[in-house]
N, C-alpha and C positions, 0 to 999 in steps of 0.2 A: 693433641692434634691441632691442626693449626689451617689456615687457607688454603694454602697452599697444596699441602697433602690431604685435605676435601676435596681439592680441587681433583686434583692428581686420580684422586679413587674414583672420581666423579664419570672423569675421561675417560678412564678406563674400561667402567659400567657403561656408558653410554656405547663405546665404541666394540666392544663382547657382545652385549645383549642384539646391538643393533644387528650387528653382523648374521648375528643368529637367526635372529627376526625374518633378516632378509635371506639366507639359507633357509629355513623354514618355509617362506610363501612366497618368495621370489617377487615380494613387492618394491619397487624403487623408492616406496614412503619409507620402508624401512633403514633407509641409508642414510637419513636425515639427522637421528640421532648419532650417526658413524661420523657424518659430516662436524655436526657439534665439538661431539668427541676430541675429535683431532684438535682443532680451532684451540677447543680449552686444553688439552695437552701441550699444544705448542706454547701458549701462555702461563702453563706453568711456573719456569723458571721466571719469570718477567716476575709475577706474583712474589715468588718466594726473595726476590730481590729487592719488593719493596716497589715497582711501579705502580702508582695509583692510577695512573688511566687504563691500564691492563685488567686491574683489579677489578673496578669499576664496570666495564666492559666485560668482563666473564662473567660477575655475579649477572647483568644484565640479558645474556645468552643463556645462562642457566636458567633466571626465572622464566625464560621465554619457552624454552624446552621443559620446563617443570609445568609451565599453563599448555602449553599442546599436548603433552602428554596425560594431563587431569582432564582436561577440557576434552580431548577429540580422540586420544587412544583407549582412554583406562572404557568408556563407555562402552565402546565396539567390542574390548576386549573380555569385559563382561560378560555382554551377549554370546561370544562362541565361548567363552570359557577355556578349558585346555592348559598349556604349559605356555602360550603369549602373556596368558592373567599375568601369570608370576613374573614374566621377563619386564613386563611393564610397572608392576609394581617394584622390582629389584631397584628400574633407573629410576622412577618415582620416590624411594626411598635416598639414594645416594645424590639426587638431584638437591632434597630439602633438608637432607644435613653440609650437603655446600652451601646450598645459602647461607641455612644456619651461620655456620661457620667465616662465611666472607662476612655477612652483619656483625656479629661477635670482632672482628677484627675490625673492622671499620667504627665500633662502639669504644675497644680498648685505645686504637690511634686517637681520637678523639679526647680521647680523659688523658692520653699520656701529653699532650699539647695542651693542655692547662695548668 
């Protein structure tokens, strides 16, 4: 796997779960991750071709969606418990193997320019 297709699964988690979230409780927080979503799907192909400031900027948006989601969802989502725990840890999960996965690229570009 590669960035690009981290990415890719990333979008795609963010933008299922979200939807769900917000069919679930009809909260308009929940669409924030849908909003995300998109943003890093349209950025996709940019990634997979190699723009660096695309790149740069998605991992950027992910860690921001990976700390609200740690930070201000996963807590509440604890407290009532239920079938949100999981959707939150789902994007929680796919959020920090994009990183993952953009850092690991941005580590290998690095070594290959020496």
């Amino acid at each position: 796997m590669n960035a690009s297709k981290a990415n890719l699964i990333n979008s795609i988690s963010l933008i299922l779960l979200g939807l769900w979230g917000y069919i679930d409780s009809s909260a308009y927080t929940a669409l924030i991750p849908v909003m995300a979503g998109g943003i890093l799907l349209a950025s996709t192909n940019k990634i997979e071709k190699g723009n660096k400031l695309i790149a740069h900027l998605s991992v950027i948006l992910t860690i921001v969606i990976l700390v609200a989601l740690i930070g201000m969802r996963l807590p509440k989502s604890i407290d009532q418990g239920g079938i949100g725990l999981y959707r939150v840890i789902g994007m929680i999960a796919t959020s920090s193997i994009a990183v993952l996965y953009f850092i690991k690229s941005f580590i290998d570009n690095r070594r290959s320019k020496k």
